[in-house]
C-alpha positions in Angstrom: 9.8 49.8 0.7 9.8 47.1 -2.4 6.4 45.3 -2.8 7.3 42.3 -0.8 8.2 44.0 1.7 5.0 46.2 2.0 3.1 42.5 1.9 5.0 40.8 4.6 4.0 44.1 6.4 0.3 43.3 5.8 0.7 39.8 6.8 2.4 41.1 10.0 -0.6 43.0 11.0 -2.6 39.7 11.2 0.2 38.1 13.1 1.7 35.8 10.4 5.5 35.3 9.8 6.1 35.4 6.1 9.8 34.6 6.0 9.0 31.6 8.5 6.1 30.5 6.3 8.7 30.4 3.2 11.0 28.4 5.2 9.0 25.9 6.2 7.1 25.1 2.4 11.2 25.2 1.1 11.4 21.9 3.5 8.2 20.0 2.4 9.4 17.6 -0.1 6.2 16.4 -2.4 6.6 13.2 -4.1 5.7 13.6 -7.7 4.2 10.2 -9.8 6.1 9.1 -12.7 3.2 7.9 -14.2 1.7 11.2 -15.3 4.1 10.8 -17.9 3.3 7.7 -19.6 -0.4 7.7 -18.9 1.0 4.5 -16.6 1.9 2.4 -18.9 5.3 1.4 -17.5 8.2 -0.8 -19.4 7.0 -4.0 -19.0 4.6 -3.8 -22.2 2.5 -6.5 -21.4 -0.8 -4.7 -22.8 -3.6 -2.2 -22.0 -4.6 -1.4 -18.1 -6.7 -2.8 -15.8 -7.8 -3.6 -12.4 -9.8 -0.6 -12.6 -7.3 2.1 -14.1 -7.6 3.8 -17.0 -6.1 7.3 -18.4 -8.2 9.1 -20.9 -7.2 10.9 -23.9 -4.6 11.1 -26.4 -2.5 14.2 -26.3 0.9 13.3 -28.4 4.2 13.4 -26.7 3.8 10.9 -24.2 7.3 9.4 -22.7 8.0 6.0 -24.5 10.7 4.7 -22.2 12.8 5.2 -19.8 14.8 7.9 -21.5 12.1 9.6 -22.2 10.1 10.1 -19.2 13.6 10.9 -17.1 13.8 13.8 -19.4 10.3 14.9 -19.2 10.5 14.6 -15.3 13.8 16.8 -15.2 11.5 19.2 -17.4 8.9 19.1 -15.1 11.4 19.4 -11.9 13.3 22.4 -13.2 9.7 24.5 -13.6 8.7 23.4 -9.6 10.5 25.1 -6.5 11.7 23.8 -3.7 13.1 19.8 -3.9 11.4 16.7 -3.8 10.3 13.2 -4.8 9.9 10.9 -7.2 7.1 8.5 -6.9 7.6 5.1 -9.0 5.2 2.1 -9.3 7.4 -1.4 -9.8 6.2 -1.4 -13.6 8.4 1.1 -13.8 11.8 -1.3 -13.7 14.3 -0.8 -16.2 16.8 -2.6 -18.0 16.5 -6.3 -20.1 16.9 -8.5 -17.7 13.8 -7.4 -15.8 12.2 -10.7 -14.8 8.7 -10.8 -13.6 7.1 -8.5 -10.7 7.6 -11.6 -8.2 11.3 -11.6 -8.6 12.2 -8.1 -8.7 15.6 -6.6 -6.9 16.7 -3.6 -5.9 18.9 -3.7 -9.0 16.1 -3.2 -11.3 15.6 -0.1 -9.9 19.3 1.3 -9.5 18.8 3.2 -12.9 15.9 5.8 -10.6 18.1 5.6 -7.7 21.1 7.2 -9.8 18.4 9.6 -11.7 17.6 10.7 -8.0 21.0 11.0 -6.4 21.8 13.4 -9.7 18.8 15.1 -9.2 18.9 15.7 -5.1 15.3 13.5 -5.1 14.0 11.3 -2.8 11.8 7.9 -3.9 8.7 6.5 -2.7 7.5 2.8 -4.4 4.4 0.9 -4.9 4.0 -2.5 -5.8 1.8 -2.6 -8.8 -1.0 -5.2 -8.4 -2.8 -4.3 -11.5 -1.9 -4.3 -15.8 -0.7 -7.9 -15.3 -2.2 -11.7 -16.3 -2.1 -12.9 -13.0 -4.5 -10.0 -12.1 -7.7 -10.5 -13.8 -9.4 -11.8 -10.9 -8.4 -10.7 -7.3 -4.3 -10.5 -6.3 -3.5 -10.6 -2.8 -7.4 -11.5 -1.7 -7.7 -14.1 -4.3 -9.2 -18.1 -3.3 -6.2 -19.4 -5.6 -3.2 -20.1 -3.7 -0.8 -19.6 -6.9 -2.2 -16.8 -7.8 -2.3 -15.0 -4.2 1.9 -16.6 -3.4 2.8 -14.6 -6.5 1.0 -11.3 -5.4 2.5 -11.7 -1.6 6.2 -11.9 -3.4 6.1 -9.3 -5.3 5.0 -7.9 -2.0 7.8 -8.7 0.0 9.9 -7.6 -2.8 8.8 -4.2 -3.2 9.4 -3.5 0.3 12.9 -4.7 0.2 13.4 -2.1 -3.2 11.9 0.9 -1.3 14.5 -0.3 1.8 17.2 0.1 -1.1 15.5 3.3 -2.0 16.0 4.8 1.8 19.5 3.7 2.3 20.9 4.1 -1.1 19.8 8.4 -0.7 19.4 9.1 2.9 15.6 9.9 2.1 12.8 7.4 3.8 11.0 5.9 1.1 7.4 5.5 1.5 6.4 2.1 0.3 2.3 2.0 -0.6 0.1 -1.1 -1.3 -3.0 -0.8 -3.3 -4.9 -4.0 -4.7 -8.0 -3.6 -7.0 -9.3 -6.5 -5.5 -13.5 -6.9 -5.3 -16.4 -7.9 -7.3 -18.8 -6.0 -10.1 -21.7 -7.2 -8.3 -23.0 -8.3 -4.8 -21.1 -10.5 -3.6 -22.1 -13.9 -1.4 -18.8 -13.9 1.0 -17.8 -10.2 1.7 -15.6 -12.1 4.7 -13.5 -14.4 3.2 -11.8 -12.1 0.5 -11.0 -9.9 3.2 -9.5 -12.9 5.7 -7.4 -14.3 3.2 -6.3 -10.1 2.3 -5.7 -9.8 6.1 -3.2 -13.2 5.9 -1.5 -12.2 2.6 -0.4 -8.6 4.3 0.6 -10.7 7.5 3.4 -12.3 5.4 4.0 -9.1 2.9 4.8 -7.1 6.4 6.6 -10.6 8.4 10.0 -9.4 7.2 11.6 -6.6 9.4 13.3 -4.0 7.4 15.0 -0.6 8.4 12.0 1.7 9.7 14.3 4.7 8.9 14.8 3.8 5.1 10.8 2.3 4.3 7.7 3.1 5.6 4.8 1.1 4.9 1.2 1.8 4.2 -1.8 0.5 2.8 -4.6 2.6 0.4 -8.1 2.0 0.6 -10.6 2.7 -2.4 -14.7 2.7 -1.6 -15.0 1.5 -5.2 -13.5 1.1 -8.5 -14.1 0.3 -12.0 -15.8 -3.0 -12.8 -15.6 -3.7 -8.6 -19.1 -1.2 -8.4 -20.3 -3.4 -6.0 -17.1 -4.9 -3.2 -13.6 -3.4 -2.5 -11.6 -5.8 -0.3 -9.2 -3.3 0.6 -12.1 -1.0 2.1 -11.3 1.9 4.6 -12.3 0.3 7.7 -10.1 -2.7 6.9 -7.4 -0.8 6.4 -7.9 1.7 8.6 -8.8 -1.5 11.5 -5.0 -3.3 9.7 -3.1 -0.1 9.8 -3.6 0.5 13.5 -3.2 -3.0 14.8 0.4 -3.8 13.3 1.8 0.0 13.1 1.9 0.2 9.3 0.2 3.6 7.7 -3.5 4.4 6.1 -2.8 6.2 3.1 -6.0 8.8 2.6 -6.3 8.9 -1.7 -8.5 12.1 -2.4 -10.1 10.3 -4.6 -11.2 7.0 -2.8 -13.7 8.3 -0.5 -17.3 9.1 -1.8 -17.7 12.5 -3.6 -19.7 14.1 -0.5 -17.1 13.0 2.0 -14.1 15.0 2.7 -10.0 13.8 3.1 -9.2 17.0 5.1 -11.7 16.3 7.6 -10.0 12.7 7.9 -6.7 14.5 8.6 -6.8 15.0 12.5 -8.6 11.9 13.4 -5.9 10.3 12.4 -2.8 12.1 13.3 -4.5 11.9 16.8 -3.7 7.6 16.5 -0.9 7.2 14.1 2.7 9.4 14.1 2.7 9.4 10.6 0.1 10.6 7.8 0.6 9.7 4.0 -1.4 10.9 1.3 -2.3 10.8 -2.4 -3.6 14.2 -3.7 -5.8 13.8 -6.8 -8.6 15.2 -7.7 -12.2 13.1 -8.6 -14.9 14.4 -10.6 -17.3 12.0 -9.5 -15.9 9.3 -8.8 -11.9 8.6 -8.7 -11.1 10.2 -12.4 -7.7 11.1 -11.1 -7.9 14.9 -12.4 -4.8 17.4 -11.8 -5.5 19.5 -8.7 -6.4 22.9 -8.8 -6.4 25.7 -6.2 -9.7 24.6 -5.3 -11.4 24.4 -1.5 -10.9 21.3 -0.9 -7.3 21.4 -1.8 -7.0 24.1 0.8 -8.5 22.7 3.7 -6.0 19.6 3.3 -3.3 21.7 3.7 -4.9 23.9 6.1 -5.4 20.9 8.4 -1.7 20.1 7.9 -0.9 23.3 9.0 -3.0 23.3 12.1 -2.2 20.3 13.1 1.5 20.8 12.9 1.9 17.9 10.8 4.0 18.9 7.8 7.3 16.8 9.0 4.7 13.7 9.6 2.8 13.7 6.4 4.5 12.2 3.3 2.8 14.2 0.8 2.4 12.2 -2.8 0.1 13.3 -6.4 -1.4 10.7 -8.0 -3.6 12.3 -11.0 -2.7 10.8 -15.3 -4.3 12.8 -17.5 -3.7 12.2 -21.0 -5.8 14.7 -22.7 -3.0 17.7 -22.0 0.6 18.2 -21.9 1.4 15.5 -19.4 4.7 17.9 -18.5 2.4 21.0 -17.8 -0.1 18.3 -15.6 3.0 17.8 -13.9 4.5 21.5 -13.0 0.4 22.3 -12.4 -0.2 19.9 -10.1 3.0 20.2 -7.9 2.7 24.0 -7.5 -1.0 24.0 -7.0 -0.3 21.5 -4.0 3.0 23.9 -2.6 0.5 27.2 -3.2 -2.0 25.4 -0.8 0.7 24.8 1.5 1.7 28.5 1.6 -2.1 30.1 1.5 -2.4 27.8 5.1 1.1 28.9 6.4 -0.2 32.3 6.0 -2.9 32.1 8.2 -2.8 33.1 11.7 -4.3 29.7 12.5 -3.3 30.2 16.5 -5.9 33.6 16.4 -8.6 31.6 14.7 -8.3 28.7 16.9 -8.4 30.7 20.0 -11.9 32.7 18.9 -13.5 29.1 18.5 -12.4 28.3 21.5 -14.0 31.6 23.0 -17.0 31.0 21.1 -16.5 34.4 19.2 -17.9 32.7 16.1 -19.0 36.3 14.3 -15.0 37.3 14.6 -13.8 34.4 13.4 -16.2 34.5 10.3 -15.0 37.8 9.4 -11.5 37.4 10.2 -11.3 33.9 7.7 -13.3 35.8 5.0 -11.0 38.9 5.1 -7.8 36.3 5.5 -9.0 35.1 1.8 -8.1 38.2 0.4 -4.7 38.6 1.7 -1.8 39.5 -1.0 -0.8 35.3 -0.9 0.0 35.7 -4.9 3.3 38.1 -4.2 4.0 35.4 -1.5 4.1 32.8 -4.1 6.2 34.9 -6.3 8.6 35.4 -3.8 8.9 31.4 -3.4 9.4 31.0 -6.7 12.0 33.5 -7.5 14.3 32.7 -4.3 13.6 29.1 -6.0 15.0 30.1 -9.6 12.1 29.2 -11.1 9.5 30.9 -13.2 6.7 33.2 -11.4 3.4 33.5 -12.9 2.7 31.7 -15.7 5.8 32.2 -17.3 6.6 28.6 -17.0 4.3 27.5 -20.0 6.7 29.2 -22.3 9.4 26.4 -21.3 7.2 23.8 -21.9 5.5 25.1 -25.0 9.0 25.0 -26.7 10.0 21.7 -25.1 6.7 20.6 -27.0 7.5 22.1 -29.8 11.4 20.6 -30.0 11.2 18.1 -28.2 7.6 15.9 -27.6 6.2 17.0 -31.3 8.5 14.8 -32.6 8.1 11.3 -30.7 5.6 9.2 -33.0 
């Protein structure tokens, strides 16, 4: 009997299925953020970040266009099993005749869509409301009627690219709107931001696209940089939006406060909405969009998934830029810290657990998730990654120590 063999056996006396826990991560496609690898600075050049973002640290190699960060993804991609997506933000457009973010067509965006179709990716889209003049102040919430028409355009817009997105590969693309809109300090009219938010959406969302190629959502924050005090696009407005004209809440791990929980979120929603979409980050503090590790929290997320039977309904996205380490090992980090999650809660016998609460056997069910903890999951993962073709272990840092070494040492 080989090793992985003798583990499945294990699993098996706890009731799990390993081959049908392997089966079922190979068909959860995670959407992975472009901007990892350009500490999200885009192609449009137009000057430092704002509107609350900012990427710390300086670690050399960073993708310098479009070239560039294709290749680094592919990099990334090749060390990550299973297939997947490809998140993009709408600063991300390429070619020279790239007008402003008001005007932009799918064609500005038929570079990624040929990237993906080579690659066997889906694409997910944002619209980016921040890093941009017309954005000092407030976007879609702002009093300024110019300034508020542009934001709603490039609204409507970036819908009708992520519609491209679905029909051009077969793959739904998830379409996400986040605005940095709110104030530094208290503010006198916490309503009429929020009204004139509310009315910009209504005519973002008035256009009827092809449910099967976009999905919309919107992403709440409880607070940003330099908007300490006022977020227009809070939860419950979202939350209140996203229920009342069938559009998505998109839970970001790091937009809640640090002692609430996402995963707790999880089920309270699946119970309203027939979709789920989240960004997986991780905040130290506050939302300092760290790479995920293995950690608890990261486990219950998935773990609710799991339970809820809710992996074909969530569109799972990362959205971490850290610039202080490889941004290609951020990448490959990040991604298989979120599929080992996924695998550690397949290989629970969630349906025992569940049925002890229900009995009120609480002292069984402490001991059987603390023993369940220190089930073999690390051959598991192995397994994955070698019917994947890609490295086990650690042996992945090698690749990307010598793509640093031939290939990022030498971009100035």
């Amino acid at each position: 009997m080989t090793r992985f063999e003798t583990v499945k056996a294990h699993y098996g006396d706890y009731g799990v299925d390993v081959d049908k826990a392997l089966n079922a991560l190979a068909g959860v496609r995670i959407s992975m953020h472009c901007w990892q690898g350009d500490d999200v600075t885009g192609f449009e050049n137009k000057g430092s970040l704002s509107g609350g973002i900012a990427a710390t640290g300086n670690y050399p190699g960073k993708a310098r266009n479009a070239e560039e960060l294709m290749a680094d993804i592919k990099k990334a991609l090749s060390l990550i099993p299973g297939k997947h997506k490809l998140n993009l933000h709408a600063s991300y457009a390429i070619g020279g005749d790239v007008p402003d973010r008001d005007k932009l067509e799918p064609k500005h965006f038929s570079a990624w869509v040929d990237f993906a179709r080579a690659e066997d990716l889906g694409l997910d889209f944002n619209p980016t409301f921040f890093s941009h003049p017309r954005a000092e102040g407030l976007t879609l919430s702002s009093p300024d009627e110019s300034v508020r028409r542009f934001w709603i355009e490039h609204g409507k817009a970036s819908r009708r690219i992520a519609e491209y997105f679905g029909k051009a590969l077969g793959i739904s693309a998830l379409n996400n709107i986040w605005i940095p809109d709110g104030y530094k300090d208290i503010p006198a009219d916490r309503l009429g931001p929020r009204a004139r938010l509310r009315a910009s959406l209504d005519e973002v969302f008035a256009e009827k696209l092809d449910p099967a190629c976009v999905i919309d959502c919107v992403e709440s924050k409880v607070f940003g940089i330099g908007l300490e005090s006022y977020t227009v696009g809070s939860h419950e407005f979202y939350l209140a939006y996203a229920a009342k004209n069938n559009v998505l809440c998109l839970l970001d791990t790091g937009h809640f406060h640090p002692t609430e929980m996402v995963s707790d979120k999880i089920p309270s929603l699946l119970l309203f909405f027939g979709r789920l979409a989240l960004h997986v980050s991780r905040p130290v503090r506050w939302d300092s969009d760290h790479v995920i590790i293995f950690d608890e929290e990261l486990k219950e997320i998935a773990k609710e998934l799991v339970r809820c039977n809710a992996l074909d309904k969530t569109l799972i996205g990362l959205d971490f830029f850290d610039a202080s380490i490889n941004r290609i090992a951020a990448w490959v980090t990040g991604m298989r810290n979120m599929q080992k999650a996924l695998l550690y809660a397949l290989l629970m016998p969630h349906e025992k657990l569940a049925r002890l609460q229900e009995e009120g056997n609480f002292t069984e069910l402490l001991v059987l998730m603390e023993e369940c903890k220190f089930l073999p999951f690390a051959d598991v993962w192995e397994e994955f990654c070698v019917r994947n073709n890609v490295p086990p272990r650690d042996a992945w840092f090698k690749t990307v120590l010598e793509y640093e070494k031939t290939i990022l040492s030498k971009r100035a």
